[in-house]
C-alpha positions in Angstrom: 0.0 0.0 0.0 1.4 3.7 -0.6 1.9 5.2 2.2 0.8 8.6 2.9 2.2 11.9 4.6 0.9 15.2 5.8 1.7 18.4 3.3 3.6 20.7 6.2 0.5 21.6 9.0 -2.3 22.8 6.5 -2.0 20.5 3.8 -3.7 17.2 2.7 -2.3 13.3 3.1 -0.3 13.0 0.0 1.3 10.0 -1.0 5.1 9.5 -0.7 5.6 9.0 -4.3 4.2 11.9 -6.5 3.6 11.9 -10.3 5.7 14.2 -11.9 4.2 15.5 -15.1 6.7 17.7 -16.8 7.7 15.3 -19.7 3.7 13.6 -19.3 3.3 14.1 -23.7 6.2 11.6 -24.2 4.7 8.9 -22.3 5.0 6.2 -24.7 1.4 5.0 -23.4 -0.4 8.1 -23.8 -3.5 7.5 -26.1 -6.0 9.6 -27.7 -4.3 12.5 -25.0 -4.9 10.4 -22.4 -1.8 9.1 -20.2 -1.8 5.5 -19.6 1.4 6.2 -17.1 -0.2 8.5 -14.9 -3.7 6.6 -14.8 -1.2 3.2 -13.6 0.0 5.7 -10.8 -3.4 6.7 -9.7 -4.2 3.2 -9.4 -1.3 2.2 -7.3 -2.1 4.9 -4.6 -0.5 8.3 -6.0 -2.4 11.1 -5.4 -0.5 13.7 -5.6 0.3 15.0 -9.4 3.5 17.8 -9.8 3.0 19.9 -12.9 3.5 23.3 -14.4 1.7 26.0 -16.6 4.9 26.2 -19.0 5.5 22.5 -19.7 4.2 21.8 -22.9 0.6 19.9 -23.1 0.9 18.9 -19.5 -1.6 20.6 -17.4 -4.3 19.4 -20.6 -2.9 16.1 -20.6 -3.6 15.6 -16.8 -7.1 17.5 -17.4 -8.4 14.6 -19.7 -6.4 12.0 -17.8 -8.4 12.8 -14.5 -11.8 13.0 -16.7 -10.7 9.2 -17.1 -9.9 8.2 -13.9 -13.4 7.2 -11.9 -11.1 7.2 -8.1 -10.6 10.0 -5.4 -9.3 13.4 -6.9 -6.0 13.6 -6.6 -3.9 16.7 -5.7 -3.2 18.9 -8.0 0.3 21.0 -7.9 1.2 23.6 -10.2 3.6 26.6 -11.0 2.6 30.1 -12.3 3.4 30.9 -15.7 6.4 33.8 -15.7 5.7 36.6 -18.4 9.9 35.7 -19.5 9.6 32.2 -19.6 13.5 32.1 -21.3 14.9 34.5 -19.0 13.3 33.9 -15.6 16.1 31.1 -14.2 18.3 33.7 -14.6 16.7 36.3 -12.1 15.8 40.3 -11.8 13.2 42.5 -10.7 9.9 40.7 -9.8 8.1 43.2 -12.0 9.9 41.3 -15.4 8.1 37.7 -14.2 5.1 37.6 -12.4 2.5 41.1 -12.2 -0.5 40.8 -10.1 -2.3 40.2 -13.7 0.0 38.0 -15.1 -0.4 35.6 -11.6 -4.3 35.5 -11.9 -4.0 34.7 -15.8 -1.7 32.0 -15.3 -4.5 31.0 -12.5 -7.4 30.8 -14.7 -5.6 28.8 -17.6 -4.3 26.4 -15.3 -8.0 26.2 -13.6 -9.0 25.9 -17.4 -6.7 23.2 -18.9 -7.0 21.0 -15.7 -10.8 21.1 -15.5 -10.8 21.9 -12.1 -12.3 24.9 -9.5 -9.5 25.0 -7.4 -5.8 24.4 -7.6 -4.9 22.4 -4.7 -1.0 23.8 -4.5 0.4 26.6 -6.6 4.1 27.6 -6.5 6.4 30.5 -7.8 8.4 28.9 -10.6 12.0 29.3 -10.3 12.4 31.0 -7.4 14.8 34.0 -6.7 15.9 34.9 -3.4 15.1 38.9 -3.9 11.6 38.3 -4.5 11.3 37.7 -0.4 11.0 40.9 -0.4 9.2 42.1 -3.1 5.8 40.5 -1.9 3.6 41.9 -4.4 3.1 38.3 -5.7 2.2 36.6 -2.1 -1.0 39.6 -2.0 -1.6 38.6 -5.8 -2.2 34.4 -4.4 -3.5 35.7 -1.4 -6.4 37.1 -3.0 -6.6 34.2 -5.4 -6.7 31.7 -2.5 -9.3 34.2 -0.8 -11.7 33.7 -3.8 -11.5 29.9 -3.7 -9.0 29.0 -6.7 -5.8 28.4 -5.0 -5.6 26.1 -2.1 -2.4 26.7 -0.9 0.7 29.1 -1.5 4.2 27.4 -2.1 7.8 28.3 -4.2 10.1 26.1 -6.5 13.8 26.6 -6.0 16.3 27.7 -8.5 18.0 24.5 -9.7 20.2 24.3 -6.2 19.7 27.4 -4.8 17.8 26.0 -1.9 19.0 28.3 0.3 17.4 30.9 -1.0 13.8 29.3 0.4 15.7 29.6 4.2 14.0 33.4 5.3 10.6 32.7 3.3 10.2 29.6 5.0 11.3 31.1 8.3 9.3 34.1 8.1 6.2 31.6 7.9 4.9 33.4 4.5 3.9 30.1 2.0 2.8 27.1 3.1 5.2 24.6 0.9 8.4 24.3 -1.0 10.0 22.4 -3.8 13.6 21.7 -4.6 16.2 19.1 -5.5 17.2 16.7 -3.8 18.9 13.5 -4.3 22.4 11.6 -3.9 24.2 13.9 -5.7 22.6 16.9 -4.0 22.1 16.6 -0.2 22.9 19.6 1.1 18.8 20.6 1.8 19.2 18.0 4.7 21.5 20.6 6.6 19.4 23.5 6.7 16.3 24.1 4.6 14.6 20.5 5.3 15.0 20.7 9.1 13.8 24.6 8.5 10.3 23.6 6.8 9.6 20.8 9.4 9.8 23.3 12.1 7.7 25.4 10.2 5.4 23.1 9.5 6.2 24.0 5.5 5.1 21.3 2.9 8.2 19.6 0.7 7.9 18.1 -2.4 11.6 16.8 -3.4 12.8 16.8 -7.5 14.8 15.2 -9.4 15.4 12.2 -6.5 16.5 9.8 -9.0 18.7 12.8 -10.9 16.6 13.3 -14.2 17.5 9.4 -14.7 21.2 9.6 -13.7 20.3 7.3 -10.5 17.9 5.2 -12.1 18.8 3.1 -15.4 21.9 3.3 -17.0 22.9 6.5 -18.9 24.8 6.2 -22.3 27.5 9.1 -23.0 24.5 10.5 -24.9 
């Protein structure tokens, strides 16, 4: 049986594993738009689905996946859409990413394409440690999550940059966190993981198997 864990101190049970929907339209059993992969998952106990507005067909693939799938709704997390989707890993002014607008738009197409009326988790994507103080886009959530589409409010770290989340998460302002963490890459385990589980802050973990490198063997290729 999967076992399940509390999201931080406000969250749902979520399942250990989660499905992790970024490269969902290569699925080599995906059929008519439907994933075959994810719909396995759901029936061995995953509930908890990992996406993004900017990965291509994912958030529509999911959307008529889950019209398939007759179980439990599962939750449902997602990143905002950034108005510089090439340039936004490499930082700046809040202002060049994410307006006020630009957050509830990303909102309603991600509502849209799923098929659902609320999004259970919603995260900054790519975080960068300046925007802790540029909060425009926590009031921007806070009002989504206020008129019932956003469950709750959570940020996606900068490739390793983990320790950017540290003052967010210890000023209590979102209710989750994602980042990488795997073999290669354990130094959350020192800091920012301790951090969140005295905050009572949910963590989803990336990349645990390194994008394949700790999983099946990897040609030079």
């Amino acid at each position: 049986a999967m076992r399940l864990r509390r999201y931080g101190s406000r969250g749902p049970e979520v399942s250990e594993l989660a499905f992790g929907a970024m490269s969902i339209r290569h699925d080599k059993h995906l059929s008519n738009g439907v994933s075959g992969s994810l719909l396995h998952a759901l029936d061995r106990g995953v509930n908890l689905i990992d996406t993004a507005r900017i990965y291509p067909e994912s958030e529509e693939i999911i959307g008529r996946t889950l019209r398939e799938w007759s179980g439990a709704p599962p939750v449902i997390s997602t990143k905002l859409s950034p108005l510089d989707s090439e340039g936004f890993r490499f930082g700046g002014p809040l202002e060049k990413f994410y307006t006020p607008a630009e957050i509830a738009d990303s909102v309603d197409s991600s509502l849209a394409a799923l098929g659902v009326e609320r999004l259970d988790i919603v995260h900054m994507h790519q975080w960068h440690y300046r925007w802790t103080h540029e909060l425009d886009w926590l009031d921007a959530l806070s009002d989504l999550r206020r008129e019932g589409k956003v469950g709750l409010v959570a940020i996606s770290a900068q490739d390793h940059e983990h320790d950017a989340l540290l003052e967010i998460v210890s000023q209590g302002l979102v209710d989750g966190i994602q980042l990488i963490v795997n073999l290669f890459e354990s130094r959350p385990c020192n800091a920012i993981l301790p951090r969140a589980a005295q905050k009572g802050v949910g963590v989803i973990a990336r990349c645990v198997l390194d994008s394949g490198g700790l999983a099946a063997p990897l040609t030079d290729e």
